[in-house]
N, C-alpha and C positions, 0 to 999 in steps of 0.2 A: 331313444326308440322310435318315436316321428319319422325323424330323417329314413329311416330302414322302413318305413312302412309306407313309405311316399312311390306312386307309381309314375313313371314317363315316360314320355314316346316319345320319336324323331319328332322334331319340328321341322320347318323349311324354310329359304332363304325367303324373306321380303324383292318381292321383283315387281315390276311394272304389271298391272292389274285397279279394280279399284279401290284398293287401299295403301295406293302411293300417287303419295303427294311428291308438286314443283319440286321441294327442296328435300325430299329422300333418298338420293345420291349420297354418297359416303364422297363428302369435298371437304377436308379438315380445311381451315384457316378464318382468318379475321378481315372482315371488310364494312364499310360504312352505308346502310340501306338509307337515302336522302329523303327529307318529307318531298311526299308525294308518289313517293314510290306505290306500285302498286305489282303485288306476288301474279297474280293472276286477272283478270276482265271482272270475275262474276263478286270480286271485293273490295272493300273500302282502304285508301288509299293511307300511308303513313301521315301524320299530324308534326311527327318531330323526327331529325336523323335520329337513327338508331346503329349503334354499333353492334353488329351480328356477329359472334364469336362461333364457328358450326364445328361440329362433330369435334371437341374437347375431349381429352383424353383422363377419365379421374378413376384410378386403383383403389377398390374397397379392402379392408382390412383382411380379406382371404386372397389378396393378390388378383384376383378379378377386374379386369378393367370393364368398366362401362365408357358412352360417347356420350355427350350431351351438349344442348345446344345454347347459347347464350346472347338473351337479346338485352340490352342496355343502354341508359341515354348516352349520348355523347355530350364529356367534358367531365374536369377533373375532380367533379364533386364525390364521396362515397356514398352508395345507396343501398336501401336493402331489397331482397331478392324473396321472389315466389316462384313456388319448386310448384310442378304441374304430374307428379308421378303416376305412370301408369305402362301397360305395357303396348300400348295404341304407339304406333309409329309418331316420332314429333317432329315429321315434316308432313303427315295426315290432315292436317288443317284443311290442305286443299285437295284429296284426295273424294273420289265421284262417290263415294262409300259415307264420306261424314258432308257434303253437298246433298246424298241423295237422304240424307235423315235430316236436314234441316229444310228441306223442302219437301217429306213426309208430314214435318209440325206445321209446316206455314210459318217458315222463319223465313227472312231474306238473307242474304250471304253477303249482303255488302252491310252487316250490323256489323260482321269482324272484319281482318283484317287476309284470313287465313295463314297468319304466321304462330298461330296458339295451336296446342294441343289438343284432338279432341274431346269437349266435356272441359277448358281449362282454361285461364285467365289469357286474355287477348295482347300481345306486347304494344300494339299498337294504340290500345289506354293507356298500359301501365306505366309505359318508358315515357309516356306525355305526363306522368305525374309524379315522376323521380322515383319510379321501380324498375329494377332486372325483372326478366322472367328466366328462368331454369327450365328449359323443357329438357328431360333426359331418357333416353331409351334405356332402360332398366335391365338388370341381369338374365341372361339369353336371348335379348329380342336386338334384331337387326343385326347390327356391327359388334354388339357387346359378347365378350368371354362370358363362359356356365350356361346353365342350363336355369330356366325361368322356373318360377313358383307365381301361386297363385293364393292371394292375400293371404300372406305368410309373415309369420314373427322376423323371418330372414328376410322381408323386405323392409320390416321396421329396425334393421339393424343397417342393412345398404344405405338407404337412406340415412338414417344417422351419419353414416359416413360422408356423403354428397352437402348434409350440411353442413357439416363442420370444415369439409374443403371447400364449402361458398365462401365462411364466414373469413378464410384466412386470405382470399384472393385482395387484389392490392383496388379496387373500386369498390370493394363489398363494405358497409357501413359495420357489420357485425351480426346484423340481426336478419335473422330466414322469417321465412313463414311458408305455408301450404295454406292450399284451395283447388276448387274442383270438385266436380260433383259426379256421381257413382264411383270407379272405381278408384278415382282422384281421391274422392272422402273415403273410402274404408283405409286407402294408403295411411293417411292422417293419423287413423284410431293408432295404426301398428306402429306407425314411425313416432308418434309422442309419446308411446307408450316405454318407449327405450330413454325419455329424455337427453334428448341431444344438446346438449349445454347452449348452441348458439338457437335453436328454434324459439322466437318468440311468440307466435300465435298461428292459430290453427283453423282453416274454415272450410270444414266439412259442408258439403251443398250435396245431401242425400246419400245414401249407401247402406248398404249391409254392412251387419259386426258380427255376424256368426255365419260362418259358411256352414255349417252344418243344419243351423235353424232358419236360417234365410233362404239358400242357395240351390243346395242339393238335396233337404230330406224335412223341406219345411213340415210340421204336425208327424213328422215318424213317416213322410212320405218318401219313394224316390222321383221328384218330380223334377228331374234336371232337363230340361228343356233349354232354359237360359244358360244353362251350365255348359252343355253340351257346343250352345253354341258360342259362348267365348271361347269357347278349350281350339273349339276348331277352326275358330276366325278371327283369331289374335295370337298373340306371342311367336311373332313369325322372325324366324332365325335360325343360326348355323350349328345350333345343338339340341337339345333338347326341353320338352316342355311338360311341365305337371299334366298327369289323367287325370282330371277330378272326376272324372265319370265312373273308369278304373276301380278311385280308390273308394266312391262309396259305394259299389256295386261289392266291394270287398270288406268292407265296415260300415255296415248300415246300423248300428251303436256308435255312442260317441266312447271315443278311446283317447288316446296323449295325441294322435294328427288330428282328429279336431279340435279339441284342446287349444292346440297350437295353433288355431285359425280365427280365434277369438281376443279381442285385444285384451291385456291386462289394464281395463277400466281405474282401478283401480291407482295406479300410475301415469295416468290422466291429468296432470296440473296443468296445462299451459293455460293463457288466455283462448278462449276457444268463442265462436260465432257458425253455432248450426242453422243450418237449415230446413225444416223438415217439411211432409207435405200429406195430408191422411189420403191422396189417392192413389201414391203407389204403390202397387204389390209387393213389389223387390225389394224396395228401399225401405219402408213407411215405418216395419216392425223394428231393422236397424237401425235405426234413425234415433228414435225415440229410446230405444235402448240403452244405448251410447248416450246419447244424453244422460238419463239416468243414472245411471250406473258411473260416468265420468267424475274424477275428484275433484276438477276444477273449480275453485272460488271463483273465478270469474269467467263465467261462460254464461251467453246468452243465447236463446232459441227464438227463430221467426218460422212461423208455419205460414207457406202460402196459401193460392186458394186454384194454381193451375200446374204446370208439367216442370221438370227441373232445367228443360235450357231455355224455354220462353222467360223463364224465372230470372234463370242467371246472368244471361248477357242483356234482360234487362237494363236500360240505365240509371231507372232510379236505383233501383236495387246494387249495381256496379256501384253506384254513389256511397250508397250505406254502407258497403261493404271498405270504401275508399277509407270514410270515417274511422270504422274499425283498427284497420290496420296501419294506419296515419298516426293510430293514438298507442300502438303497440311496438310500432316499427321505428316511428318517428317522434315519439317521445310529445307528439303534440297534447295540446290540452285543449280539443276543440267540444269539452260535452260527451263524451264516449260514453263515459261512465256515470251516465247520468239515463242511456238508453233505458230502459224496460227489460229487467232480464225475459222476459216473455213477449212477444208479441206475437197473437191467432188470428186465424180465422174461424169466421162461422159460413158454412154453405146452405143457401137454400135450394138449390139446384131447378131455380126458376130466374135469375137474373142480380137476384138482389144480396148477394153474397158480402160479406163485411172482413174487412181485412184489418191488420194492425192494431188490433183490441188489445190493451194494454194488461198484464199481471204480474206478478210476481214469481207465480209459479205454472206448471205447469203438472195435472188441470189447476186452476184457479182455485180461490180457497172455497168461493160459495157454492161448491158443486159436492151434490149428496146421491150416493150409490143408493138407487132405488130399483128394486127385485121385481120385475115381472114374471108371474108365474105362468107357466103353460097350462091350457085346458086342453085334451085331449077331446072332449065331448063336444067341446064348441068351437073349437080351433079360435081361441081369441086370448090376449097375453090380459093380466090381470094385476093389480095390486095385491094381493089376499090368494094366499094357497088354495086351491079349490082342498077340500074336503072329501071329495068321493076320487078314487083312484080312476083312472081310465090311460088309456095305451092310442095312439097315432103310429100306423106301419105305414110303408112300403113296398114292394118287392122289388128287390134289385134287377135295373134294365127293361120295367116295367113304364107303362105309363098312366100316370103319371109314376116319375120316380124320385117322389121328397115329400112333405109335410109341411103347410106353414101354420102360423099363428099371429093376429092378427090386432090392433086396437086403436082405436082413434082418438084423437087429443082435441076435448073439448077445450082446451086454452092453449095460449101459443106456449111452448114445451123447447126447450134447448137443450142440445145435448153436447158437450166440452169433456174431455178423457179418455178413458182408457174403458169401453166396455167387455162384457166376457158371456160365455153361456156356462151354467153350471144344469147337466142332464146327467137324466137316469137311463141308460138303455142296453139292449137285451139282443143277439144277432141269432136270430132260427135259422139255422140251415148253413153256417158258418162258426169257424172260432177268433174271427175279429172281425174288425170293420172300419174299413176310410170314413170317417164325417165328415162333411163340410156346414159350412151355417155362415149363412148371409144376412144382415138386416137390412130393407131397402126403404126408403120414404114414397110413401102412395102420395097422390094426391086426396085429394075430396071424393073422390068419382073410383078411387082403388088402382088407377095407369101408375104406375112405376115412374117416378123420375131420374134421369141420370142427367150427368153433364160433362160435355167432352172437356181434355183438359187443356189443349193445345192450339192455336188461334185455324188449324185445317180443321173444319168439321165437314167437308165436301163427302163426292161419293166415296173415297178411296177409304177416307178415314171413316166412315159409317160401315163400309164392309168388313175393314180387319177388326173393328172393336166392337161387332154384332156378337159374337163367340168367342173374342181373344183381345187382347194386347188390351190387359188391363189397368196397363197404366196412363192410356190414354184415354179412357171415359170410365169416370164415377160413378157406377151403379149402387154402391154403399159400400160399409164396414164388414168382412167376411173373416171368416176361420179357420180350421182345419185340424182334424187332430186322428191318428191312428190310434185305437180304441187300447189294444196291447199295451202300448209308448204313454199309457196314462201315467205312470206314478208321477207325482208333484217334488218339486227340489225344496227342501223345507226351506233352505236358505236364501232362497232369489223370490219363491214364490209371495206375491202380496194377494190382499182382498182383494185387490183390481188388477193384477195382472201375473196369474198363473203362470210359472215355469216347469219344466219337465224338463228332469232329466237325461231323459231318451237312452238310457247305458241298461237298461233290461228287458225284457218279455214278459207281459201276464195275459196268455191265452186266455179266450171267456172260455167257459165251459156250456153246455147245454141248460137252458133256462135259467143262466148267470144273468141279474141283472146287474151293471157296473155301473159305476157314478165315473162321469169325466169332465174338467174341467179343460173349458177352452177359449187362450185368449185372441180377441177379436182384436182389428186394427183401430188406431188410436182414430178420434172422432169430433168434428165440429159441425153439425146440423141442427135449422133451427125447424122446428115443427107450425105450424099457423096453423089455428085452431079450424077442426073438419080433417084435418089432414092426417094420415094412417100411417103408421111402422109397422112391417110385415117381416117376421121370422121366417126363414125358408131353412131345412134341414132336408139336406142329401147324401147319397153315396157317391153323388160324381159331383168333380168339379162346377161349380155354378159361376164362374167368370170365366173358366176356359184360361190360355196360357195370358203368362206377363208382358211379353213381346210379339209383337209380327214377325211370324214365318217360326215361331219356334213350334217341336215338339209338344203334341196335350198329352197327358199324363191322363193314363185309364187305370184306374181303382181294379184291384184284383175282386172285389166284392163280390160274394155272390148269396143265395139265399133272402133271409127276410129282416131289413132292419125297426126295432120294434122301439118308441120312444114313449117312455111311462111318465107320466104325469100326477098328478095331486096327491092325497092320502099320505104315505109315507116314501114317495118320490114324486119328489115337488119339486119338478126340472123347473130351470128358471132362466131370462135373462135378464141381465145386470147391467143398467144405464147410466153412466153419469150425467145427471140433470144438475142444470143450475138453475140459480133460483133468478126469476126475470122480474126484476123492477119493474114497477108501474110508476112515469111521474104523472 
């Protein structure tokens, strides 16, 4: 039924513009790229020959041919290969479009090589340390037959195919693997999800696992901004391409096509190495997800403490990453699995930020769900239910238009997990209502602390992430939830981290008070004693969009939103505090 309910439109051919790169000509054959070579001026130069296999011809099991590109060492050893799947052009490397976002972050261009995919492992390390990379343009984009989808079960089934044609090629060692971060890592979730006999490990570096909860209709909203703008600035080619805008403007419940858009977690074994990060919008919730919810006995999670490609083409982090797949790939015995299945960060979002803290699990074991209760009377968060009932309004489009609440930490206070809000409230003048809820860290003095995530903190990058593009400055843990889209899934939902199922409607009525639980993004801040967490509760977005240049998402809201407090609604938030040694 999916498949019939999937909507598409013309796509168009990829042509010279800025999202083609040196080597996105369609020129099939094999030739030797010498060290020193260098693709373009503004990049760093080969380390080793590389034999470049371009536009390869591989037939997925519906007779579908994809092209893909093949970079590998030269000489007769067999090695294994890392698949960079997405639908980004994979000769975009050097295209003015993935140049003009790494000099958006304040990255240099000559950290790669420009022959990697965008967002994907660089060939010009990997073939220096006895890897293939697989770049492949994926089903309908570019030169490829069909028509594209977008994070679909049907791309974790192409895939599968793609590996299992690496694994038989006469230099392939046997063993595949992925990486790549956004739409690299949600490939992962769907393509291991199929279990491809030759794929040995898996490294997700950020992304969404539910298009439905992440993507397009995060909290019951339709806030596709980011959606809209993938749909319209990728998967460019000779036939057609999935509406995701289309199809949740026509299923705004989840039904069998989102369904379909979520991996089967659960079929999750491989060795796996996530990456996650609590400051992105987009990614943070999927992230952490997917983790969870993955079967694998052996996967490990690194949370950083800044943006996912200063992160990723990192090279300590390339190193650690090297280890990983060294020990999955290549059979080595250098320590792997000796890592930390855990390793966090904490933010203090004044300089002093600590990374690589070692656990077991994730939060930690010494972290205790402690209930701050809302006081409507004094606007300040508390241990102990107030007692006497009281009510905190707004009026929608009014100003002010939110509530906070408010409390200071007379000792230094850490917060590690998964927080949530659990509220009581009440919409006059309306029969639902968009919430939003933010937590942010005051200082001593009550100034709001954030912290940019990406080494540009210049004017550019202070004007777009003043009201938007929230993945590039930390202003805290935020939420969202459509008051209707409350019911809870009995089976996914935990103490700390509320699911909804999203597949109903329950209109408030007039003078309905509703109870809704809401989960916040996952969290590592530490508090120093004087220092204040402030509750903020709105009807409009309070970070504004995930990206620069996307669409904001205005709340149909209107009327008066009413939040009840103490007596017999004893709205609360819920922090996980760990507990802080003293030596």
């Amino acid at each position: 039924m999916s498949e019939n309910q999937k909507v598409f439109i013309p796509s168009k051919p990829l042509e010279q513009g800025p999202r083609y790169g040196v080597l996105s000509n369609f020129d099939p054959g094999t030739r030797v790229l010498k060290a020193g070579y260098q693709v373009a001026p503004p990049f760093c130069s080969l380390p080793v020959d590389i034999v470049f296999e371009k536009d390869v011809a591989v037939t997925l099991r519906d007779g579908v041919t994809i092209y893909v590109d093949v970079f590998r060492p030269v000489g007769e050893e067999k090695v294994p290969v890392i698949i960079a799947w997405s639908p980004y052009g994979k000769g975009q490397g050097t295209s003015g479009s993935v140049m003009g976002v790494f000099g958006m972050v304040g990255l240099d261009n000559k950290i790669v090589s420009g022959l990697e995919k965008f967002e994907g492992p660089d060939p010009a390390y990997w073939c220096a340390q006895g890897y293939a990379i697989c770049n492949p343009d994926i089903r309908g984009v570019a030169n490829c037959e069909g028509d594209s989808v977008l994070w679909d079960r049907q791309e974790g089934r192409d895939c599968y195919d793609l590996i299992e044609w690496l694994a038989e090629q006469e230099w392939c060692s046997g063993k595949v693997a992925m990486s790549g971060t956004s739409y690299l890592a949600v490939s992962q979730w769907f393509t291991a999800a199929e279990q491809p006999p030759h794929l040995a490990a898996i490294n997700p570096w950020e992304g969404v696992s539910d298009v439905y909860r992440d993507l397009v209709m995060r909290g019951g909203m339709p806030d596709t901004g980011f959606a809209r703008m993938l749909r319209d600035n990728s998967f460019w080619g000779n036939g057609q391409k999935e509406d995701i805008i289309a199809e949740a403007e026509r299923y705004p419940l989840v039904n069998e096509l989102w369904e379909n858009k979520i991996p089967r977690f659960e079929q999750i074994n491989v060795p796996a190495y996530v990456v996650a990060s609590y400051s992105n919008t987009l990614h943070t919730a999927g992230t952490f997800r997917a983790w969870r919810r993955m079967a694998s006995e052996q996967k490990w999670l690194r949370i950083h403490n800044s943006q996912e490609w200063p992160d990723y083409y990192d090279e300590a982090n390339r190193e650690d990453l090297r280890r990983f797949f060294d020990h999955f790939l290549k059979s080595e015995d250098n320590g792997w699995d000796q890592t930390p299945k855990v390793r966090y960060s904490l933010l203090d979002l004044q300089g002093g930020d600590q990374v690589d803290i070692q656990a077991d699990e994730f939060p930690p074991q010494d972290v205790t769900s402690t209930k701050y209760f809302l006081d409507g009377l004094t606007r300040t968060l508390c241990t102990h239910a107030p007692k006497q009932s009281s009510t905190a309004e707004y009026v929608i489009k009014s100003n002010p238009d939110q509530v906070s609440f408010v409390t200071r930490f007379e000792k230094e206070t850490v917060l590690v997990g998964y927080p949530k809000v659990n509220l009581w409230v009440e919409a006059r003048g309306d029969d639902d209502m968009d919430l939003f809820v933010l937590f942010q860290k005051l200082d001593a003095y009550g100034t709001p602390l954030q912290q940019f995530t990406s080494p540009n903190q210049g004017g550019l990058m202070q004007d777009i992430t003043e009201r938007g593009a929230s993945i590039l400055r930390y202003k805290g843990s935020d939420g969202r939830l459509r008051a209707s889209l409350r019911n809870l899934d009995p089976v996914l939902s935990t103490d700390s981290v509320p699911a909804h199922t999203f597949d109903r409607i329950e209109k408030l009525s007039p003078g309905e008070v509703v109870n809704l639980e809401i989960d916040m993004l996952p969290v590592g801040l530490v508090f120093y004693p004087g220092e204040q967490l402030r509750l903020v509760i709105s009807g409009r977005s309070l970070l504004g969009t995930m990206m620069p240049g996307n669409l904001e998402y205005t709340s149909p809201n209107t009327g008066t939103h009413i939040v009840h407090t103490g007596g017999d609604h004893a709205s609360y938030l819920q922090l996980p505090i760990k507990n802080v040694e003293k030596g």
